[in-house]
C-alpha positions in Angstrom: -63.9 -0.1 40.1 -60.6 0.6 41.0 -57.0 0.7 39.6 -53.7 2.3 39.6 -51.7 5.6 38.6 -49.2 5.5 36.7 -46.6 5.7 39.8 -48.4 2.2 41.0 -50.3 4.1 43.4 -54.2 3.8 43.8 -55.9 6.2 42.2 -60.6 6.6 42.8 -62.4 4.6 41.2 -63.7 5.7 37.6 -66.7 8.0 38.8 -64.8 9.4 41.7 -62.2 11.4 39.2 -63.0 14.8 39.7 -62.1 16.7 37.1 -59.4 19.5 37.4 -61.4 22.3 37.8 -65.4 22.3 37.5 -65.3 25.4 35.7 -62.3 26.5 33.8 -61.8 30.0 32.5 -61.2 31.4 28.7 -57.8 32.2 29.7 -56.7 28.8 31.6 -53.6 27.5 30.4 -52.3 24.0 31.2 -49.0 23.0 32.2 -47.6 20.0 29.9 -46.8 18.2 33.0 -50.6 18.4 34.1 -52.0 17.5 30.6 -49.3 14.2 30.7 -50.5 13.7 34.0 -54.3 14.0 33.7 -54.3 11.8 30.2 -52.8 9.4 31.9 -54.9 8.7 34.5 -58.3 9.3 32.3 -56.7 6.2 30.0 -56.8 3.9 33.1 -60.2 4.8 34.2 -61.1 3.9 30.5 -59.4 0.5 30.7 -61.4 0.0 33.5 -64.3 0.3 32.1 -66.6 -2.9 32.0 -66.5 -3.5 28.2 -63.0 -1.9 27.4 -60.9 -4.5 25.6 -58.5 -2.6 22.9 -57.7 -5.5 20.0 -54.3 -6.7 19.4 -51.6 -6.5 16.6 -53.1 -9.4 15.0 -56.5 -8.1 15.2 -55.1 -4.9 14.4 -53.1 -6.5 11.1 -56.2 -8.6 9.7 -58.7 -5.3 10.0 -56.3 -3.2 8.1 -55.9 -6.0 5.5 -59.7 -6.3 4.9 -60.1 -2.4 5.3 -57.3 -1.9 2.7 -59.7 -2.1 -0.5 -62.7 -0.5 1.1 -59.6 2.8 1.5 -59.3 2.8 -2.1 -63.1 2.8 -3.0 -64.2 -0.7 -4.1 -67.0 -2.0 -3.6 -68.8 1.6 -3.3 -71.9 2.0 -4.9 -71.8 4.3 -8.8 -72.5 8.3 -8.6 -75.6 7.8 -10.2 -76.6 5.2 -6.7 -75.8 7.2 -4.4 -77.1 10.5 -6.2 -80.5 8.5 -5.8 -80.1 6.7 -2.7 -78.9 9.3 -0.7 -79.0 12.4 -2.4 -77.2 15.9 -0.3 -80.3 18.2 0.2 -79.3 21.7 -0.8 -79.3 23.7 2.6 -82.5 26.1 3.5 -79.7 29.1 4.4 -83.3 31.3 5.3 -83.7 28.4 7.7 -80.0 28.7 9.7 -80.3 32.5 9.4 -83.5 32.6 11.5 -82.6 29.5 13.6 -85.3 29.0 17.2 -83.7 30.7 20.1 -85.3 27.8 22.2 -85.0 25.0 20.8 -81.6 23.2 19.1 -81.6 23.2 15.4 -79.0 20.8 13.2 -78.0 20.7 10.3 -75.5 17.8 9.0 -72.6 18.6 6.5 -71.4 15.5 6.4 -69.3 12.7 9.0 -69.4 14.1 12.2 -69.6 17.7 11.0 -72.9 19.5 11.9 -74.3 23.3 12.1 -76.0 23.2 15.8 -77.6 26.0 16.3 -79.2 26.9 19.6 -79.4 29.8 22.3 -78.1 32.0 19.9 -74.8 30.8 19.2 -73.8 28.7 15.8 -71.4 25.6 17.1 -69.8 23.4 14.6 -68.8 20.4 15.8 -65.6 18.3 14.3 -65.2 20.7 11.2 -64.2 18.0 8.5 -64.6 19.4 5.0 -61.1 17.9 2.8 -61.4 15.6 0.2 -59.7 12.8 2.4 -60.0 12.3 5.8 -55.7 12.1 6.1 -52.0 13.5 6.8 -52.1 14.0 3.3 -54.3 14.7 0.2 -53.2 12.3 -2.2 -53.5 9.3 0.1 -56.3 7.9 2.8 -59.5 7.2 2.8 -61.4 9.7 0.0 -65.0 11.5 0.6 -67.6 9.6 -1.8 -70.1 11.9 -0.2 -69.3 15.9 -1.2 -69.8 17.8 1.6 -73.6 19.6 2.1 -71.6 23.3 2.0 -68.6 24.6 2.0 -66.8 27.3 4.3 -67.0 29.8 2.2 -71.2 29.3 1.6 -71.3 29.6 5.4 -69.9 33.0 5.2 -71.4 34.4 2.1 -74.4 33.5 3.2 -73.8 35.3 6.5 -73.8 32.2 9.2 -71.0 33.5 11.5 -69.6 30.6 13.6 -69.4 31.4 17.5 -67.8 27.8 18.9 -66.1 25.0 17.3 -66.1 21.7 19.2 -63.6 19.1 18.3 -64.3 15.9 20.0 -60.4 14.4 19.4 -57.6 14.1 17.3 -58.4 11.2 14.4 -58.1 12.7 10.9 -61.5 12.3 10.4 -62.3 15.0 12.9 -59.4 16.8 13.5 -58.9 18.2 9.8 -55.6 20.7 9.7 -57.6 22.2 6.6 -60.6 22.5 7.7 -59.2 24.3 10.9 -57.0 26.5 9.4 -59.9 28.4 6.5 -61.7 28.8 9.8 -59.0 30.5 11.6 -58.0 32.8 9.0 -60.9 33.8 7.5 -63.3 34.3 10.7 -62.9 36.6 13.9 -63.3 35.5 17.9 -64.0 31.9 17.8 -64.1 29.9 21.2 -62.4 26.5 20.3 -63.0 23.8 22.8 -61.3 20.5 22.6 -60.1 17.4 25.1 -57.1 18.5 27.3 -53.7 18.0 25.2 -55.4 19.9 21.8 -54.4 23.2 22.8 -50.6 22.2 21.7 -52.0 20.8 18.4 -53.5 24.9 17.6 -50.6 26.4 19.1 -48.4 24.9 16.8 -50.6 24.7 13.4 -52.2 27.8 13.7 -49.6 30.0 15.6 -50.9 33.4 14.1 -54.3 32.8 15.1 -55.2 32.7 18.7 -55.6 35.5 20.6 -52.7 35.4 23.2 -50.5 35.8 20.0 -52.6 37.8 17.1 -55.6 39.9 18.4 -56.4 40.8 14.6 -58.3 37.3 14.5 -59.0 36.7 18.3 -59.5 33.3 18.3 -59.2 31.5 21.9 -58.4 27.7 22.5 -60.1 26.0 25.2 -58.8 22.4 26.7 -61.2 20.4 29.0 -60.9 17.9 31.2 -63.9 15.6 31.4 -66.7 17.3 33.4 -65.5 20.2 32.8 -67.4 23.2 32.2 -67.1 26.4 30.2 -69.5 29.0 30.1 -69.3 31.3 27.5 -71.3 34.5 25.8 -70.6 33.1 22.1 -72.8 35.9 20.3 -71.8 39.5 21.3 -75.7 40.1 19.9 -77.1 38.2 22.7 -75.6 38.5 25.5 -78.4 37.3 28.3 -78.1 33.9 26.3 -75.3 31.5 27.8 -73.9 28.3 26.6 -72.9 25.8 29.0 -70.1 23.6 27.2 -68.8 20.2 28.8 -66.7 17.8 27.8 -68.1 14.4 29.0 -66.7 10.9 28.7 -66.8 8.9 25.8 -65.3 5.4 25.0 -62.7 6.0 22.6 -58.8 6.9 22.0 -56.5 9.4 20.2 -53.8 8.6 17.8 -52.2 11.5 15.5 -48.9 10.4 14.2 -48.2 7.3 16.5 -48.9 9.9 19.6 -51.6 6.8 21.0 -53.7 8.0 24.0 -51.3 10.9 25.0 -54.2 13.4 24.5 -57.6 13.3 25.3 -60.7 12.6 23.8 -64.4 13.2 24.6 -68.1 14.1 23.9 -69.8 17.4 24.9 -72.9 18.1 26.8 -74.0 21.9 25.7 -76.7 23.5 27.5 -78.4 27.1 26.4 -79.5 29.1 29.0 -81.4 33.0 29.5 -80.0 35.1 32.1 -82.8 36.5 34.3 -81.9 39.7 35.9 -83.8 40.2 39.5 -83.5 43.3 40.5 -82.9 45.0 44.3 -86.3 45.6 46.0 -85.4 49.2 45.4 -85.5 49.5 41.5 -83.2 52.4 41.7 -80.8 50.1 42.7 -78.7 48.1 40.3 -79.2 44.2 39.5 -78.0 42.0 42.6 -78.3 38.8 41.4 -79.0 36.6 37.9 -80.7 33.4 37.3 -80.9 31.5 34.2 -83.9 29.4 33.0 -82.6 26.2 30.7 -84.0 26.4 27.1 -82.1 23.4 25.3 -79.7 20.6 25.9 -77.8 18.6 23.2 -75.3 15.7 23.3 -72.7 15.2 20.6 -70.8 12.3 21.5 -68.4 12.5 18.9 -66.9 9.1 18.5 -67.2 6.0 20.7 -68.0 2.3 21.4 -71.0 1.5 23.5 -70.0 1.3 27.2 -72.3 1.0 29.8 -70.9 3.7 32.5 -72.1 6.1 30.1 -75.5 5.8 31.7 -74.2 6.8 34.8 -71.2 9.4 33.7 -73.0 11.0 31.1 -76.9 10.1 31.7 -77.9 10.7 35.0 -75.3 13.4 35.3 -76.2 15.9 32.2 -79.1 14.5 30.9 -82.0 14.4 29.6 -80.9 15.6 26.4 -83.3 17.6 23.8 -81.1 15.8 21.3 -78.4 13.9 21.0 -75.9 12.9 18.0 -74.8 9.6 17.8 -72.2 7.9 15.6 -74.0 4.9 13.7 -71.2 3.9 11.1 -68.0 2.2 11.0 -68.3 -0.8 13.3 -67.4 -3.7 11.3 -65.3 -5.9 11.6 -67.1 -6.1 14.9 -63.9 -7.7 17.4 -62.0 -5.1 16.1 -64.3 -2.3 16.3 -66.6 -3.0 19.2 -64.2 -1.1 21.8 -64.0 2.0 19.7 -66.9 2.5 17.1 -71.2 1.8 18.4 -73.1 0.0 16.1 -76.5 1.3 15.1 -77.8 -1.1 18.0 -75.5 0.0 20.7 -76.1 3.7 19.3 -79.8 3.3 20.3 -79.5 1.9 24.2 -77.0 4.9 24.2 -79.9 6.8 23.0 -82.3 5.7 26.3 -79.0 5.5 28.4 -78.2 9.4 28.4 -82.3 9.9 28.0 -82.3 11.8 24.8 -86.0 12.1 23.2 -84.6 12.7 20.1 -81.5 11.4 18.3 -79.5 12.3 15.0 -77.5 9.4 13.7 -73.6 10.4 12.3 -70.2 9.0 11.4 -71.9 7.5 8.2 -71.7 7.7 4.7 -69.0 9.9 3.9 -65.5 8.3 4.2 -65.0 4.1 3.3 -63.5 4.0 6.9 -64.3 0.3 7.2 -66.1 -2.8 5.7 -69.7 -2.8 6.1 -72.1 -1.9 2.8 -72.3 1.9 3.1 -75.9 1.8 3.4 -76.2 -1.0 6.2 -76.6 1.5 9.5 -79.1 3.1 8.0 -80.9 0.1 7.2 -80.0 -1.3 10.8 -80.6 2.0 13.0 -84.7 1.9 10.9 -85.0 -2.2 12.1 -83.4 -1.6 15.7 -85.9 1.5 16.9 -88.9 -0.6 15.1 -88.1 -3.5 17.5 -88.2 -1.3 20.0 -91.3 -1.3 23.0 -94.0 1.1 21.7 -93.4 2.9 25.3 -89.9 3.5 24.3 -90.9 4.6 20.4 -93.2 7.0 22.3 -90.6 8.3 24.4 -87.5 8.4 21.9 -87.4 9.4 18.0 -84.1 8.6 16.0 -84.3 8.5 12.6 -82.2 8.5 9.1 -81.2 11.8 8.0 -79.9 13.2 4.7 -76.7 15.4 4.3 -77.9 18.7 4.2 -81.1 18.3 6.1 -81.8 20.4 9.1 -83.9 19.1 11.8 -85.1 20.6 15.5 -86.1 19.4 18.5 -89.6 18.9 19.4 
């Protein structure tokens, strides 16, 4: 699988890429010229993928004409429906205080915004908590779903937030106000994002990261796929270590007509204990450190179904102790295939990275596109049913609730 730079020349196929360095430091800073540079070839090696067929302006025209109504609300189900159907569970906060140090404990606040909790460390991931997933607040596509807490619940109930992992640049994931209550009303948080997001902080927060205001601390951390960053998130546990990586997802980045000029991707995070072994004189100080895995959890942010990931993401980082997937927003289906999994592609991408259990996401909370709200939940229950009884063994995903937290086995 093959193709060409940008200069015309011939550039590795897709899994030959290396990424620009294995394991980045907090304080790495990328030249614009490289970010440019290393978008740019990560685009191709997405075009070359198998499946990867983005639709064109008609396409493009006829989805946002049918979307158009589905922005503005209709057809949603009454208060009173959804209060019944899919009611937001009022958060156990005894629960997230005393999370398992060895296992991976989520909780979902809604979209693709979830509490991970594992090794130690408390990880949101794509921090989305505005009314409307948009440039503006008076305009775009408006929550029907509130939200399973707030900020400000997090910290008054004492959840301090270590890492925040933001999978791209779309609205519905990349939310300025969202960011910007975290930056300026927490201490020392480890952003990581896709190469090309650092800019995006820098210049919307300016006050906030560390390299300009150590009063708040925060640092901003751009990957490159396969790309890893190790980190000591919780200054309370420092023999625990969380392996961050951003890994490759089948998807794109648009902010303001900026398409594909930063990157996007999932992350594999891995919690690990540091165990000291000591000289075989024990005056003598520690020599060495190993670490013993304790969890492993996927959040694949968003993406079509591509079948590379088995091999890029699978065989590489996996098996996952859990993995969230996106189940929501596929339809219409030639538009959306490329960009957005149905609940059926998010299950083979369940067995394709190996995760034993899944979470499904990128559902009921924003009328992003045409199909009846409740129809991936409905979908994701048939498609695991129809599954082999080995693979049901092996494999649990399962419909969720917004402010339900669940653990791995």
């Amino acid at each position: 699988m093959h193709y060409k730079k940008a200069d015309g020349t011939a550039a590795p196929a897709a899994a030959e890429l290396e990424a620009l360095d294995p394991t980045p430091s907090l304080t790495r800073v990328l030249t614009k010229k490289m970010v440019v540079s290393r978008v740019a070839e990560r685009v191709l090696e997405r075009n070359a993928w198998k499946g990867y067929e983005r639709p064109g302006a008609k396409a493009t025209a006829n989805m946002l004409l049918k979307a158009f109504p589905t922005f503005l609300g209709s057809g949603l189900p009454s208060q009173k429906e959804l209060d019944q159907s899919f009611p937001v569970q009022p958060l156990d906060f005894e629960k997230l205080r005393n999370p398992p140090l060895d296992k991976v404990q989520i909780t979902w606040l809604g979209h693709a915004t979830m509490l991970v909790q594992m090794g130690g460390a408390n990880i949101l991931t794509d921090p989305m908590f505005s009314e409307r997933c948009s440039a503006v607040q008076w305009a775009g596509p408006k929550r029907y779903r509130p939200p399973a807490c707030s900020l400000e619940d997090l910290r008054k109930e004492n959840i301090e937030i270590h890492s925040v992992l933001v999978s791209h640049n779309h609205y519905d994931h990349l939310d300025y106000r969202s960011i910007a209550e975290l930056v300026s009303k927490n201490k020392n948080i480890i952003f990581v994002v896709p190469i090309g997001l650092r800019a995006w902080f820098i210049k919307h927060t300016p006050n906030s990261i560390q390299s300009s205001n150590p009063k708040y601390g925060h640092t901003v951390v751009e990957l490159d796929w396969h790309e890893t960053l190790s980190i000591s998130p919780n200054p309370k546990k420092t023999d625990l270590v969380i392996d961050i990586t951003a890994v490759p997802m089948q998807h794109w980045s648009n902010r303001a007509g900026d398409i594909d000029k930063t990157l996007w991707c999932g992350f594999s995070v891995v919690a690990k204990q540091l165990q000291s072994n000591s000289a075989p004189d024990a005056s003598s100080p520690t020599v060495s450190s190993e670490t013993t895995t304790m969890s492993k959890f996927l959040f694949a942010g968003d993406t079509g179904w591509f079948e590379e990931v088995h091999d890029l993401v699978g065989r590489r980082y996996g098996p996952f102790d859990v993995a969230a997937l996106p189940i929501g927003a596929y339809k219409p289906r030639n538009f959306m295939k490329c960009m957005h999994m149905n609940p059926e592609d998010a299950v083979d991408m369940m067995k394709a990275v190996d995760a034993r259990m899944a979470v499904p996401i990128h559902w009921a909370t924003f009328p992003l596109t045409v199909e009846p709200i409740f129809e991936p939940r409905e979908r994701l229950i048939t498609a695991m049913k129809q599954l082999p009884k080995s693979s049901q063994a092996l494999h649990s995903f399962d419909p969720w609730f917004l402010g339900e937290t669940v653990a791995s086995k």
